[in-house]
C-alpha positions in Angstrom: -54.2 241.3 25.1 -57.7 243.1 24.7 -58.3 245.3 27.9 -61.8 246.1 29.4 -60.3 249.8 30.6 -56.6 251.2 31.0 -55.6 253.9 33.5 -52.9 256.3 33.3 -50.5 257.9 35.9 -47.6 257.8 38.3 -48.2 253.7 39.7 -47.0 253.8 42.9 -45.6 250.0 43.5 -44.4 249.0 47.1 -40.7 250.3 46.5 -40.7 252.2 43.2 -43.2 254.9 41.4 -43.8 254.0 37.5 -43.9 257.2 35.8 -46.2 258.3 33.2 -47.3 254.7 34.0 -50.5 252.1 32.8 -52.6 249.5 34.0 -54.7 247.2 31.6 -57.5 245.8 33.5 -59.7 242.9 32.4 -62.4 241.5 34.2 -61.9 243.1 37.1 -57.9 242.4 37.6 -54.7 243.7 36.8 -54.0 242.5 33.4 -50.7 244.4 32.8 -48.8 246.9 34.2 -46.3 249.2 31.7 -45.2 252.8 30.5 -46.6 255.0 28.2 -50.0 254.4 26.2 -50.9 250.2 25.6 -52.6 249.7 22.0 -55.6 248.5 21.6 -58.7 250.7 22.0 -59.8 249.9 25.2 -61.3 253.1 26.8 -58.2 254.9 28.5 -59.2 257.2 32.0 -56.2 259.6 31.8 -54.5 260.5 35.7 -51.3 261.7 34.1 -49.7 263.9 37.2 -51.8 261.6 39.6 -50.5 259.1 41.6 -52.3 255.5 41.4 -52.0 253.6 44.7 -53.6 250.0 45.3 -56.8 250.6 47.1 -56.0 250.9 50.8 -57.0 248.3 53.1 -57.7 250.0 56.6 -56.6 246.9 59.4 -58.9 248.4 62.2 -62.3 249.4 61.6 -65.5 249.9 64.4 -68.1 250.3 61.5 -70.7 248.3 64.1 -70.2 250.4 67.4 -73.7 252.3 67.1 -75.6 250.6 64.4 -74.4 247.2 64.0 -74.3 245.3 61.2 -75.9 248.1 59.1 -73.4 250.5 60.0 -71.0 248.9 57.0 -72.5 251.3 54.9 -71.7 254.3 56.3 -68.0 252.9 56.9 -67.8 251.9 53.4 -69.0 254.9 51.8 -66.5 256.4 54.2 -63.6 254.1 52.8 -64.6 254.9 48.9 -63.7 258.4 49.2 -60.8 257.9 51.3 -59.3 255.2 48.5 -59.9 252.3 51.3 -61.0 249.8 49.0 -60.8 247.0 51.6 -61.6 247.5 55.3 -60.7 245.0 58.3 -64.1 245.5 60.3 -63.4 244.3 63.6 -66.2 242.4 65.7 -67.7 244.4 68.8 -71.2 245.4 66.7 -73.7 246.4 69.0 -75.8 245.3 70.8 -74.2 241.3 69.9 -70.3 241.0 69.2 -69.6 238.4 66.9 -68.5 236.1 68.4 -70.7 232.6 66.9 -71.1 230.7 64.2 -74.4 232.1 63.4 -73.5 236.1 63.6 -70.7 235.3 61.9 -72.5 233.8 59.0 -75.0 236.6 59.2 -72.8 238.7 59.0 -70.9 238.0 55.6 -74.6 237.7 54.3 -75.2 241.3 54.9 -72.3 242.6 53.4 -73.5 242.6 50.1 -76.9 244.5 51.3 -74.6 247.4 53.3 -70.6 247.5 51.6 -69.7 250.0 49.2 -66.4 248.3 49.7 -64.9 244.7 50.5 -64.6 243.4 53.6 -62.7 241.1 56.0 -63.5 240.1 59.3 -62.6 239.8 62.6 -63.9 237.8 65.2 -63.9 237.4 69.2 -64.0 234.5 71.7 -67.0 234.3 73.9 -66.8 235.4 77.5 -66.3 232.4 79.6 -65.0 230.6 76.4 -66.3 227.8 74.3 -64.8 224.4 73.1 -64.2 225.0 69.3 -65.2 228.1 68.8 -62.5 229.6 67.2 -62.0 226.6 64.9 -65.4 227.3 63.4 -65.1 230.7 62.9 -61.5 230.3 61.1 -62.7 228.0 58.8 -65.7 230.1 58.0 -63.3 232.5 56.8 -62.3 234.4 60.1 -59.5 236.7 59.1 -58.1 237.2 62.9 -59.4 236.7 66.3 -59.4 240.5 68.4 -59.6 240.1 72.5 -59.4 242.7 75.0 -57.4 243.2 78.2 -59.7 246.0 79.5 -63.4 245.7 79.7 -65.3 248.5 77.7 -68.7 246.5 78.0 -69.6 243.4 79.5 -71.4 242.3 76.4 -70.3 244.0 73.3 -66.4 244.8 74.2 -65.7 242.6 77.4 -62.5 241.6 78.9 -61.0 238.2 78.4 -59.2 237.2 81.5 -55.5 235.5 80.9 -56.9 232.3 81.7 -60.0 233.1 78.6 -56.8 234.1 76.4 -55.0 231.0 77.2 -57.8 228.5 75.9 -57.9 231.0 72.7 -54.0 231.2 72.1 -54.0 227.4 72.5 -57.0 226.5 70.1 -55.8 228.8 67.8 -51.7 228.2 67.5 -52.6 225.7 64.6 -54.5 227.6 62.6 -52.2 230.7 61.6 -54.3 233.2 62.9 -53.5 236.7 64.4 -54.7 236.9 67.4 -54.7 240.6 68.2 -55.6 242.5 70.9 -56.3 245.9 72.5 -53.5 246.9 75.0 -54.5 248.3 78.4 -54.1 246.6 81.9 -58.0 246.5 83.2 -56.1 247.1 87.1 -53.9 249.8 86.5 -56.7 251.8 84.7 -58.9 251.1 87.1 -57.2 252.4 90.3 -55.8 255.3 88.4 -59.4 256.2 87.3 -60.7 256.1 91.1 -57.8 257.9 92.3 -58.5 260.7 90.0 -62.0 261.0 90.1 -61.6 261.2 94.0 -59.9 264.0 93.2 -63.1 265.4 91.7 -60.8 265.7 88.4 -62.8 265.2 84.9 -61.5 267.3 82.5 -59.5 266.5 79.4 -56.4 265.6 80.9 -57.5 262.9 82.9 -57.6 260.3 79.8 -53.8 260.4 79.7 -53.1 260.4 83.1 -55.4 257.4 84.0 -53.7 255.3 81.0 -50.3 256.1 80.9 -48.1 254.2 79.0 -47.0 251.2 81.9 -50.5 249.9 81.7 -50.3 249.4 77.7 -47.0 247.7 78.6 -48.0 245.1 81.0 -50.9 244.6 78.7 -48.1 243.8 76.1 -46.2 241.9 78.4 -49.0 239.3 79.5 -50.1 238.9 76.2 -46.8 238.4 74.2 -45.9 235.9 77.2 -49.4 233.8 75.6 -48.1 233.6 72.3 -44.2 232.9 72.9 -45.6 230.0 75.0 -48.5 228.6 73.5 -47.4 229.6 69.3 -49.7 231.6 68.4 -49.5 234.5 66.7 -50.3 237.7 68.3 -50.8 241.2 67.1 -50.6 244.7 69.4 -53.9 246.4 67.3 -52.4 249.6 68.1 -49.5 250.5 69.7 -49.3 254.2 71.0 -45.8 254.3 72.3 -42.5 253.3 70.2 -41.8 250.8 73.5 -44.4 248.7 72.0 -42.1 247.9 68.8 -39.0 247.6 70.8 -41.3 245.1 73.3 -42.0 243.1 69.6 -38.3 243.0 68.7 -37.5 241.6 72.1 -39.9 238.9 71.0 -39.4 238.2 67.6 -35.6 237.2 68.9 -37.2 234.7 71.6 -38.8 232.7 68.6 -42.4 234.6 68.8 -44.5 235.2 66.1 -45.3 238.5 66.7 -46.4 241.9 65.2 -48.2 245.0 65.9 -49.3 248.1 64.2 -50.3 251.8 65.3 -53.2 254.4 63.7 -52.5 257.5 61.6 -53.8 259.6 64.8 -51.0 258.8 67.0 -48.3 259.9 64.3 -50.3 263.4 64.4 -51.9 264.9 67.5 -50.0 264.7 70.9 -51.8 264.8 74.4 -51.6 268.5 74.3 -54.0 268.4 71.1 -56.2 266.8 73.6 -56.2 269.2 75.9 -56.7 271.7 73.9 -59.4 270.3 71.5 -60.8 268.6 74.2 -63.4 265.4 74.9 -63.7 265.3 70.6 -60.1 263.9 70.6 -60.7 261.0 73.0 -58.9 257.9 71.8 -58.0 254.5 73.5 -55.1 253.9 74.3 -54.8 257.9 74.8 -52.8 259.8 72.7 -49.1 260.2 73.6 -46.3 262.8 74.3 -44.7 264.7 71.4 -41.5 262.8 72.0 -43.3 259.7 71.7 -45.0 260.5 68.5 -41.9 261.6 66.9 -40.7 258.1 68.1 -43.1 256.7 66.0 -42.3 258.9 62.8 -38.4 257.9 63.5 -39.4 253.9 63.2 -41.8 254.4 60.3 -39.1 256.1 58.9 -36.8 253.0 59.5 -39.0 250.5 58.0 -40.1 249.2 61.8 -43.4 250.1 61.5 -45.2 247.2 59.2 -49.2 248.6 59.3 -51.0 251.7 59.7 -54.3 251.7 60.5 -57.6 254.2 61.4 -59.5 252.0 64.2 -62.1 254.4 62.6 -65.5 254.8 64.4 -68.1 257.6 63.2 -69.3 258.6 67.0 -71.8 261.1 66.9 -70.6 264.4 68.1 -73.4 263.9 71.1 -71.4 261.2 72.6 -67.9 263.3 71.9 -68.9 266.7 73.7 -69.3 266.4 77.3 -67.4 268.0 79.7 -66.9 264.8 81.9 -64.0 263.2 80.0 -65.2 260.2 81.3 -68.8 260.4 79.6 -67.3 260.5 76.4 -66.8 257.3 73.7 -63.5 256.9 72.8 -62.4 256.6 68.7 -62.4 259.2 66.3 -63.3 258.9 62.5 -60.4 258.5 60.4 -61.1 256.3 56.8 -61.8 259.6 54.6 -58.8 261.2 55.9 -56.0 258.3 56.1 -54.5 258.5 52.0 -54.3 261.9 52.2 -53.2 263.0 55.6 -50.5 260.4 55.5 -49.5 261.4 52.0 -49.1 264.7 53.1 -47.1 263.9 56.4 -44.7 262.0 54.3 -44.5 264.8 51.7 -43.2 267.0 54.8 -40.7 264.6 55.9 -39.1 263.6 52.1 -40.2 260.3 52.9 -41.4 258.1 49.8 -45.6 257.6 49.1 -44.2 254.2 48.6 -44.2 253.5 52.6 -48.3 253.8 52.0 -47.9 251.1 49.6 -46.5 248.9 52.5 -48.1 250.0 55.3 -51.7 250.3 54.3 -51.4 248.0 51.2 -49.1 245.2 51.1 -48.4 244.2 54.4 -51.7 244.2 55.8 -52.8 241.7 53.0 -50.1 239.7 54.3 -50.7 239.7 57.2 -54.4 238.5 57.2 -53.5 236.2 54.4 -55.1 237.9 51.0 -52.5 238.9 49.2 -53.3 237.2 46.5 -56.1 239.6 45.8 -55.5 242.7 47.9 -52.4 245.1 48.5 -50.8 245.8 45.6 -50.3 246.7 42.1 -49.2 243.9 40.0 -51.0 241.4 37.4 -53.5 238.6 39.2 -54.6 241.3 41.9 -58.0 242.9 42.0 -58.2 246.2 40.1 -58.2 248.1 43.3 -56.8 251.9 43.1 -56.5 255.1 45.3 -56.0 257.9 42.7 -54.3 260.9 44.3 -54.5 264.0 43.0 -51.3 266.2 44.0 -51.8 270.1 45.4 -52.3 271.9 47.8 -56.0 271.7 50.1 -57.9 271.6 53.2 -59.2 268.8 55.1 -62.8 270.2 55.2 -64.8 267.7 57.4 -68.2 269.4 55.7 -67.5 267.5 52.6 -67.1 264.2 54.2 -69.3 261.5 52.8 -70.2 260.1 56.1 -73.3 260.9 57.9 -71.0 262.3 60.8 -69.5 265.6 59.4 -67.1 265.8 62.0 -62.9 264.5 61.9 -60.1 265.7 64.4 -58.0 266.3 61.0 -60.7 269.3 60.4 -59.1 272.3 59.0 -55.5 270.7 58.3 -53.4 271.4 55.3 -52.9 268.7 52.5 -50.6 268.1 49.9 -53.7 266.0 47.5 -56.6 264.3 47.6 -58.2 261.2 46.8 -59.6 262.1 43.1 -61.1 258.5 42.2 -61.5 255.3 43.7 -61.9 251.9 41.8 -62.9 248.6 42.9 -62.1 245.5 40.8 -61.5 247.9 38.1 -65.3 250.2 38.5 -65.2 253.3 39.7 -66.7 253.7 43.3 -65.7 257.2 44.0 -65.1 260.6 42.0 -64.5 263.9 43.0 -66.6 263.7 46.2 -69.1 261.2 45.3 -69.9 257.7 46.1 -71.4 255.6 43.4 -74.6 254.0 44.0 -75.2 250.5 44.0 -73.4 248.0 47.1 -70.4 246.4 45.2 -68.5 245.0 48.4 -67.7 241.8 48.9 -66.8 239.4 51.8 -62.5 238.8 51.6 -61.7 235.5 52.9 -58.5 234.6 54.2 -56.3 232.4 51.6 -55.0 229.9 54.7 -52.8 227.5 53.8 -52.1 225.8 57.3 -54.4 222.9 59.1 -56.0 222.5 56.3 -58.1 225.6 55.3 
């Protein structure tokens, strides 16, 4: 078979490494996959000593949070030098969630004006509800629905009440959709926020103790109890605390259809990072204990933790830095730094690079229904690859192609970094540079139930 381009290097598949490993790529796919040099004389771009991952699909991305729409291409630029070939952008844009037909429409449209990257799509029901609504968007090419159990603003993040979740659950059990949402009881937050600030308490601290982890398990609780009864399926979007997973075990042995996932920053800082770095580290639902994080290294360890994600937002560092913990935004930048920071944590444990594979690779494709295309190394897929180049480094958030030069992982030791990026088999990124031009595309959802 005549190649359009061959690359060379350790392939890192989803439970082995192919050393001194190729990849023939033709229009745009994986052609073949093999060791050693392929004849022919396609041109040949050498990563012997590198490892090749399938581009990363981040599950949980806020690219719309302060610009809407047009903030894909800062996230995207982002996700090129971080080997994210795919992000999951999720739908609270400002000032208008998506939440409609028409911003939904709108919003695939302007993809291919702002995405250095592909793109999938959440969407969210509309306060109050509305016959249908989730129908339309699903077969528009919806990946998942995201709701919210705590109210961050009553237009572009509200809260859906049980009885708003109900309608959604029910309306969506046919279709096959993950329904996912974020994980804090709007009651217990609330009274715990009051009784603190009566206190006259602001600093630091206060995020933990105003959201300990009993109000991200009632959340859980309520919701799960939706999907068990109704069908659906439905996702935790980010559970801190390893009681989450045991909470989906419980479930999955009931007959639910059930998952969750949690971000890289809760397998590395602790609440005592936050109040030490202070406000910068802000992040919903807060940080945990350094028992519980280890909890979560244990089950990754084990297999129990199926996705990883960034729920990456670029905050400005003027809405990170007062002293009123309060005041602050919550969400911290994390697509440039997810290949390798995670590489490097598993490097430390002994753990195999093949768990990124899975849990930012294969299993997210799965789970929003594109793995046809996305999330792994093997012939048919996209030519999507993370190459990693292996040695020792700094996370230097002043080289950081997003317009916010600023990451909690500042200053932290790496084993690699991401060398070169390719999308559908062009290069997108290279040794700290985006190439121009907007190559992303819109990833719809390959749904084979009701129909779609």
């Amino acid at each position: 078979m005549a190649f359009n381009a061959v690359l060379r290097g350790d392939i890192v598949l989803t439970h082995e490494i192919v050393t001194d490993g190729y990849i023939g790529i033709k229009d745009g796919t994986i052609a073949a996959i093999g060791r050693g040099i392929p004849e022919g004389d396609a041109p040949v771009y050498d990563y012997t000593g590198d490892l090749i991952f399938p581009g990363l699909i981040d599950a949980q991305v806020h690219a719309g949070s302060i610009d809407g729409v047009a903030g894909l291409a800062d996230a995207t630029r982002a996700a090129a030098a971080g080997g994210v070939t795919t992000i999951v952008d999720m739908p609270f844009d400002n000032p208008l969630p998506v939440d409609n037909l028409d911003a939904f429409s709108s919003k695939i449209e302007r993809i291919g004006e702002h995405a250095f990257v592909d793109v999938a799509l959440y969407v969210t029901a509309p306060k109050g509800g509305r016959a249908n609504a989730i129908t339309q968007l699903v077969e528009a090419g919806a990946c998942a629905v995201k709701l919210s159990t705590y109210e961050y603003h009553p237009t572009r993040f509200p809260r859906s009440t049980m009885g708003e979740m109900y309608q959604v659950f029910t309306e969506a059990a046919p279709l096959d959709i993950p329904i996912a949402f974020h994980n804090e009881d709007q009651e217990i937050v609330t009274s715990l926020t009051a009784a603190v600030l009566a206190e006259g308490r602001t600093g630091p601290e206060t995020h933990a103790l105003t959201r300990p982890p009993i109000a991200e398990m009632v959340a859980n609780a309520q919701v799960l109890e939706l999907g068990l009864r109704t069908g659906a399926r439905t996702h935790i979007v980010h559970s801190s605390i390893i009681e989450g997973f045991d909470m989906i075990d419980r479930y999955r042995a009931l007959g639910g259809r059930v998952s969750a996932e949690t971000c890289l920053q809760y397998l590395i800082f602790n609440e005592d990072d936050v109040v030490r770095e202070g406000s910068s580290m802000k992040q919903t639902p807060p940080l945990r204990s350094e028992e519980q994080r280890l909890a979560l290294w244990e089950a990754l360890a084990e297999g129990e933790i199926e996705i990883i994600s960034t729920d990456h937002v670029a905050w400005p560092l003027s809405r990170k830095s007062d002293p009123d913990m309060f005041k602050n935004s919550s969400g911290v930048p994390g697509l440039e730094a997810l290949l390798p920071i995670l590489y490097t944590e598993l490097v430390q444990r002994d753990l195999s690079p093949t768990i990124i594979a899975q849990v930012c690779g294969i299993n997210v494709a799965r789970h929003f229904a594109f793995e046809g295309r996305k999330g792994s190394i093997r012939v048919g897929a996209d030519a999507d690859f993370a190459i990693l180049r292996k040695g020792d480094g700094i996370f230097d958030a002043s080289r950081m192609v997003s317009a916010e030069k600023w990451s909690p992982y500042h200053g932290r030791r790496t084993a690699g970094h991401v060398a070169a990026t390719y999308l559908r088999g062009q290069l997108i990124f290279s040794e700290g540079k985006v190439a121009e031009g907007h190559r992303g595309t819109f990833v719809k959802p390959e749904r084979k139930a009701a129909g779609l």
